[in-house]
C-alpha positions in Angstrom: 0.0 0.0 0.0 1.4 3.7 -0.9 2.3 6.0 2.1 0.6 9.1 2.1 3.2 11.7 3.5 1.3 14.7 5.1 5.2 15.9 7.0 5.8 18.7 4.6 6.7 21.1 7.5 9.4 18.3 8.1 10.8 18.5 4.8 9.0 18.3 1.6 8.3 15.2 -0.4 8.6 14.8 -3.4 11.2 16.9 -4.2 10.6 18.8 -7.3 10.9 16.7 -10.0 14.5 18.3 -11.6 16.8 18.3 -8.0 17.8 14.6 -7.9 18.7 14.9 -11.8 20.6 17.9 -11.1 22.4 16.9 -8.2 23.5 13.1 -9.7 24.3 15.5 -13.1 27.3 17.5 -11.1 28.4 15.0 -9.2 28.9 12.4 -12.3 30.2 14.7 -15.0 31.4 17.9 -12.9 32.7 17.7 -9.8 34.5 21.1 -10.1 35.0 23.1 -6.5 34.6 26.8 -7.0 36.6 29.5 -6.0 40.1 27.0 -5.7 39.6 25.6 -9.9 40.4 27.5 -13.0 39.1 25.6 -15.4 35.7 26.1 -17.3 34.0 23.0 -15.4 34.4 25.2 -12.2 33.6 28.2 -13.9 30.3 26.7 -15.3 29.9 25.7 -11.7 30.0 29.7 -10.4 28.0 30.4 -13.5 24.9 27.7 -11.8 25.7 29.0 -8.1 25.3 32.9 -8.9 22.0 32.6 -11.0 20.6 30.4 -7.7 21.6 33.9 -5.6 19.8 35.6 -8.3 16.9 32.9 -8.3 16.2 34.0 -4.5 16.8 37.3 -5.3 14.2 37.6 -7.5 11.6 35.1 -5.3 12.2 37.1 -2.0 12.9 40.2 -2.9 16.0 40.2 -2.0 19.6 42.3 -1.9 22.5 42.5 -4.5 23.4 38.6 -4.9 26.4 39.4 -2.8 24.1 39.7 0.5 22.5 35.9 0.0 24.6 33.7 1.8 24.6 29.8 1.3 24.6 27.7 4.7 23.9 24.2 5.9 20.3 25.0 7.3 17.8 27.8 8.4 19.1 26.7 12.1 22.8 27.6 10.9 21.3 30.8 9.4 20.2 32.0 12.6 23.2 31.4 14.9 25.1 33.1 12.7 22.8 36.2 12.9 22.2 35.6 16.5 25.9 35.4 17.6 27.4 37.9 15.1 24.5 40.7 15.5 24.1 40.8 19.4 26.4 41.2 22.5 26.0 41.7 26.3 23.6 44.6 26.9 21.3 44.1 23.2 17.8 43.4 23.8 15.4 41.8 21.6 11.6 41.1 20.9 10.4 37.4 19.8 7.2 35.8 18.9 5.7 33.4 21.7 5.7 30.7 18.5 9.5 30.4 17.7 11.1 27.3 16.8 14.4 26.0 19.3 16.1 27.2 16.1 15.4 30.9 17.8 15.1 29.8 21.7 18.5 27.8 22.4 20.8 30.0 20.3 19.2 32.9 22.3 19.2 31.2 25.5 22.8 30.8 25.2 23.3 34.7 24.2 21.4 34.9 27.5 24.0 33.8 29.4 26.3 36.2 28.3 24.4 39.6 28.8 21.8 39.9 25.6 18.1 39.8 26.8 14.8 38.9 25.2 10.9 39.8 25.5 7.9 37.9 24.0 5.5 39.0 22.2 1.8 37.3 23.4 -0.3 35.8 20.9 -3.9 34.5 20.9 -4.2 30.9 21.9 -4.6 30.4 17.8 -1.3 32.0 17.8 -1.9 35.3 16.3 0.7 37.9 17.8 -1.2 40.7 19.8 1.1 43.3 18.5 -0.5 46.0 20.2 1.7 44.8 23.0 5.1 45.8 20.9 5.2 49.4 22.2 5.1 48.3 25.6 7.5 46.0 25.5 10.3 48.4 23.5 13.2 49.0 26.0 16.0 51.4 25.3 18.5 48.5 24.5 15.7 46.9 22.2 18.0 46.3 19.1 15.4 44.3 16.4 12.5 42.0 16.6 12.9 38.4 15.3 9.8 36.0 14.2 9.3 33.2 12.7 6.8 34.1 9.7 4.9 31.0 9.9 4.3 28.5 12.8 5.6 25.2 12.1 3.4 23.4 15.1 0.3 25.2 13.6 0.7 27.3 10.4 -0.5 30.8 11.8 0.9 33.4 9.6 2.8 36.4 11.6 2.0 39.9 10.2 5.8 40.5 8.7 5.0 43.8 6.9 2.9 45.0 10.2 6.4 44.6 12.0 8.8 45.1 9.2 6.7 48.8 9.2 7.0 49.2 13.2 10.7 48.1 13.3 11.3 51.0 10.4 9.9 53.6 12.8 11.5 53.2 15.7 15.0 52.2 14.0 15.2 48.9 15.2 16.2 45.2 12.9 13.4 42.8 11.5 15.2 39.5 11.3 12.5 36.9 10.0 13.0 33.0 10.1 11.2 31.8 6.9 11.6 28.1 7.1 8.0 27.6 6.7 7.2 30.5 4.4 9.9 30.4 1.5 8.4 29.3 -1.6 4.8 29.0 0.2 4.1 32.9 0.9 4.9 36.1 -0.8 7.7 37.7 0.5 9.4 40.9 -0.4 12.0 41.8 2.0 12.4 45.2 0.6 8.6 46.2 0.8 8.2 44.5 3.9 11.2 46.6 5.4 13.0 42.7 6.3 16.8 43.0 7.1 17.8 39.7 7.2 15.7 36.6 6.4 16.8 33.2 6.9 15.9 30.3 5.0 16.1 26.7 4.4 16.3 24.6 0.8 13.8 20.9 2.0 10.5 22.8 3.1 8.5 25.3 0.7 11.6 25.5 -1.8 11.6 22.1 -2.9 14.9 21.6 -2.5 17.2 19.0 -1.0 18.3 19.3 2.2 21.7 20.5 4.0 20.9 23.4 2.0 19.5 27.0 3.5 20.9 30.5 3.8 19.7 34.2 4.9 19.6 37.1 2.7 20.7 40.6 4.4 20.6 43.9 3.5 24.1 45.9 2.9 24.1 47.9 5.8 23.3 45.0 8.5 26.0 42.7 6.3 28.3 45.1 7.6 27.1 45.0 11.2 27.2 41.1 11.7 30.6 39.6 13.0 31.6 36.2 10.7 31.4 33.3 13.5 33.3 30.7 11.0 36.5 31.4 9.1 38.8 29.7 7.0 39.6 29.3 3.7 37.7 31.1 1.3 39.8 30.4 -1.9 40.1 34.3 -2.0 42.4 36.8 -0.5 44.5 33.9 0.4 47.9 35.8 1.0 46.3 37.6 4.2 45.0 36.2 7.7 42.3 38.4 7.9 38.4 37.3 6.7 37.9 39.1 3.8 35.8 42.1 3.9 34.1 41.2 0.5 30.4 39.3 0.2 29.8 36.8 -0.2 33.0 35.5 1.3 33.6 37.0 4.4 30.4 35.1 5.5 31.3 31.5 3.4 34.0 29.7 4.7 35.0 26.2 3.2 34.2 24.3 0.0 30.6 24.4 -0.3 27.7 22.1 -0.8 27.8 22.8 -4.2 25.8 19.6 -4.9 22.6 21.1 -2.8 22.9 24.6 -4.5 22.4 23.2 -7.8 19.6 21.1 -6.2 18.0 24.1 -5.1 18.5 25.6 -8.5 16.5 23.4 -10.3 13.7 23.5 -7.7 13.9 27.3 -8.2 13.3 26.8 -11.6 10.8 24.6 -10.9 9.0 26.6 -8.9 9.6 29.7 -10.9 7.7 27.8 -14.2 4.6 26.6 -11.9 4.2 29.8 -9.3 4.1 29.5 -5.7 0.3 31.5 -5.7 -0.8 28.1 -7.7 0.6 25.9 -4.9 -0.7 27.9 -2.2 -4.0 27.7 -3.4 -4.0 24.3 -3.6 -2.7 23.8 -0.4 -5.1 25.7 1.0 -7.7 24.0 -0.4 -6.4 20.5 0.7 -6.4 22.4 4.3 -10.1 23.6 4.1 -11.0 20.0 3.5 -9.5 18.4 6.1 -10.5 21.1 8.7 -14.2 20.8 7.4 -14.1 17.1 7.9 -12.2 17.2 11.1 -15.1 19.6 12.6 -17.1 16.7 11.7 -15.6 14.3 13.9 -15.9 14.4 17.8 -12.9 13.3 19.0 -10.2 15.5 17.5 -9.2 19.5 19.0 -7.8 21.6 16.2 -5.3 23.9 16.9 -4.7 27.0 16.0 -6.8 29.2 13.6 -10.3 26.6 12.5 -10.1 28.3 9.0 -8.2 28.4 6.1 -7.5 32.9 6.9 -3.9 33.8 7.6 -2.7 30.3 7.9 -0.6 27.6 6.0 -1.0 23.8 5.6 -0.2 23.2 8.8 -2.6 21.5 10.9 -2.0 20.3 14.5 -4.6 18.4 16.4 -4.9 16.6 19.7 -6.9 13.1 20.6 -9.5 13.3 23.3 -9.3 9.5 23.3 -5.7 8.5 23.5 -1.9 9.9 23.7 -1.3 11.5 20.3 1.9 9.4 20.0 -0.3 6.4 20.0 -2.3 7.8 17.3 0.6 9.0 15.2 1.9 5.2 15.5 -1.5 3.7 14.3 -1.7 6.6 11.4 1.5 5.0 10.3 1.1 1.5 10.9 -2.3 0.9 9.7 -3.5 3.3 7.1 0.8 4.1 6.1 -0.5 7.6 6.9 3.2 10.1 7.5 2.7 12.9 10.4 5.0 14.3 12.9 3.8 13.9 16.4 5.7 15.7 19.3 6.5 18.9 20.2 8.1 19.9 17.0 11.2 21.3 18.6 9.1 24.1 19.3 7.7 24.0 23.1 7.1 27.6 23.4 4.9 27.5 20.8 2.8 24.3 22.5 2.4 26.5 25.6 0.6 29.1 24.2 -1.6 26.8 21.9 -2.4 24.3 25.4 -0.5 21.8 24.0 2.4 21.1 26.4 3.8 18.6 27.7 2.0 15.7 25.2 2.8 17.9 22.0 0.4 17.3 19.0 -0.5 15.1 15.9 0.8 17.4 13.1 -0.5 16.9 9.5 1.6 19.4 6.8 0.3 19.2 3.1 2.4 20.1 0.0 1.8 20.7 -3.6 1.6 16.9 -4.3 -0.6 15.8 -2.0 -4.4 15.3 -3.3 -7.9 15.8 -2.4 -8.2 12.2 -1.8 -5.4 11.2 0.1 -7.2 13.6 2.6 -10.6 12.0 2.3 -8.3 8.9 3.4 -6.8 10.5 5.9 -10.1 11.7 7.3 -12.1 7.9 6.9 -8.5 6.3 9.1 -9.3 9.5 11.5 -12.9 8.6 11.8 -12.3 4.9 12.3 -9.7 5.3 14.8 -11.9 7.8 16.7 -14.1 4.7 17.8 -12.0 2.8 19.3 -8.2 3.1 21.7 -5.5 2.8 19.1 -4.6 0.0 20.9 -7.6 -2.0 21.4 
C-alpha cells in the first residue's frame, strides 16, 4: 500500500521533479570546487551557483546577490545572525511561537548579557502586536519572528512589523523556514533586514541546503562566526571584507545549491500562488471534515484565513503518539507527532507537555489522500489505538 506523506513542515516530499537529476548530473560529470579551480567546469559551476543567488533574489525580494549567503540550514542561518549581530547589553523582541532554532541559540546569548521579551499571541497563535510598544526597551536592538508556525501554520504579520521596526530604528530579522516558496515575500517592501531560509520545506529543494539574505548595511554590522579558507584573498590572515565570502568559509555544498537551483526553476515555471491555493484547499478539507468528527481538537486558527498547511490536532481518546503510530502503521498515513522542537509554541496553543499530531500538506498531495486520511481518523476515533 502507498504511504501518504502529510510531513511537509518536516521537509518536503517529493522533491521537485528536476533536483535529484541535477544533483547526480554535477556529481557524475562535474565535480568542479569553486573558488580554488580555474578551469571552465568550475567556472560553469559559479555560473549555476550565482543565477541560484539571483533565483532568490528575484523570489524574495532580496539584496545585490552578494548579500544571500549559502549555509547548511535555516538553524545555521540563525546562529550566525544571532551570535554575530548581538552582545551583552542588546535586547530583543520574539514571537511566543519560535522554533528551538530561535530559543536555544538565544538562550545561550542569555548567558552572556543579551536579553529577550515575548510578544503574546492569541491561543490560535496570532501575535497581539498592540503589546510591541510596551515591551520596546532602550536597548531593544530588532524583533525576530518566525513568519509561519511550524506546530500550527499561523501566519505572523511580517510587513505589520517590518513597518513598526522602520519607525523606531530597530532590525526585523525573519526565520522563513516555513514560508519560503509557500508565501509572498518581499524583503524590501516589507522593510526585512535579514531573512533566513532553508532549501527541504516550501523551496523544494534537497536538504543541508538553506541561507539568509541581508541587506548591505546589516552585512556590515554582523561579525563572521566561522573562518577559513575562502579560496580568495589567500595571502592575508584576515576574513575578507568582501560578500559573499567574508560570510562563506569552506568548500561548499555545491551539490545542494544546484539542487535548489533546479527547484527554483521549478517553482519559478509553476508559481508558488498556484501551490498555495491548492494547499489551501487541501487544508479547508481536512479542517471541514475534522469539525465533523468528535474526538479530535484543532489547533490554531479553525479556517483556512492567515494560515498555511499546517494543521495540529490533539486526541481526546488516546496519547497522540499512539495515534501517530496507528496513522502509520495501519493506514501508512506520515505525520510528525511531538512537540516539534518548538515547546514555546505548544504552551501558548495548550499543548504542552504531550505535543500534537501534526499533519503538513504540499503541492503533491491530493484531495483524496485527505478523504483517506479523514475515513482512518474517523475509524480510529471509535476505538483506543490499541484496542
Amino acid at each position: 500500500m502507498k504511504s501518504i506523506y502529510a510531513d511537509n513542515s518536516s521537509t518536503s516530499f517529493p522533491k521537485a521533479p528536476t533536483v535529484a537529476q541535477a544533483m547526480y548530473d554535477y556529481i557524475s560529470f562535474n565535480g568542479a570546487s569553486v573558488h580554488r579551480s580555474s578551469n571552465e567546469d568550475a567556472y560553469q559551476v559559479e555560473r549555476l551557483i550565482l543565477e541560484t543567488r539571483q533565483q532568490l533574489q528575484q523570489l524574495l525580494g532580496g539584496p545585490s546577490p552578494k548579500y544571500i549567503i549559502f549555509t547548511p540550514n535555516v538553524t545555521t542561518s540563525l546562529n550566525m545572525v544571532l551570535q554575530g549581530l548581538f552582545s551583552a547589553g542588546d535586547h530583543l523582541l520574539i514571537s511566543s511561537l519560535e522554533h528551538n532554532a530561535v530559543m536555544r541559540p538565544l538562550h545561550q546569548l542569555s548567558m552572556k548579557g543579551v536579553s529577550y521579551s515575548t510578544i503574546p499571541s492569541t491561543p490560535q497563535g496570532e501575535m497581539i502586536t498592540s503589546t510591541l510598544e510596551s515591551l520596546l526597551l532602550p536597548t531593544t536592538k530588532a524583533i525576530l519572528v518566525t513568519h509561519v508556525s511550524n506546530v500550527c501554520g499561523t501566519i505572523q504579520p511580517i510587513a505589520e512589523l517590518g513597518a513598526f521596526c522602520k519607525e523606531h530604528n530597530l532590525l526585523c530579522i525573519v526565520d522563513a523556514a516555513q514560508s519560503a516558496g509557500i508565501l509572498p515575500i518581499h524583503m524590501k517592501d516589507m522593510n526585512i533586514d535579514v531573512l533566513c531560509f532553508t532549501g527541504h520545506k516550501g523551496l523544494l529543494g534537497p536538504q543541508g541546503i538553506g541561507g539568509f539574505l541581508l541587506t548591505k548595511d546589516v552585512a556590515h554590522q554582523i561579525q563572521p562566526i566561522l573562518s577559513g579558507g575562502t579560496g580568495s584573498f589567500s595571502h592575508t590572515l584576515e576574513i575578507p571584507t568582501t560578500f559573499p565570502d567574508r560570510f562563506e568559509p569552506g568548500t561548499p555544498n555545491i551539490p545542494g545549491i544546484l539542487g535548489l537551483h533546479a527547484s527554483l526553476s521549478y517553482l519559478n515555471t509553476i508559481g508558488i500562488e498556484s501551490i498555495y491555493q491548492h494547499e489551501l484547499s487541501l487544508t479547508k478539507q481536512f479542517i471541514c471534515g475534522l469539525q465533523e468528527l468528535s474526538k479530535y481538537t484543532i489547533h490554531g486558527i479553525p479556517d483556512i484565513q492567515n494560515r498555511t498547511a499546517v494543521i495540529s490536532i490533539s486526541p481526546t481518546h488516546c496519547d497522540p503518539a499512539e495515534l501517530a503510530h496507528k496513522l502509520e502503521q495501519d493506514y501508512h498515513i506520515i505525520t510528525r507527532v511531538g512537540l516539534h522542537c518548538a515547546p514555546t509554541a505548544h504552551q501558548v496553543l495548550g499543548t504542552y507537555p504531550k505535543g500534537t499530531v501534526r499533519f503538513s500538506f504540499g503541492y503533491h498531495n491530493t484531495a483524496d489522500e485527505v478523504d483517506t486520511i479523514l475515513n482512518s481518523l474517523d475509524l480510529l476515533q471509535h476505538k483506543h489505538p490499541y484496542s
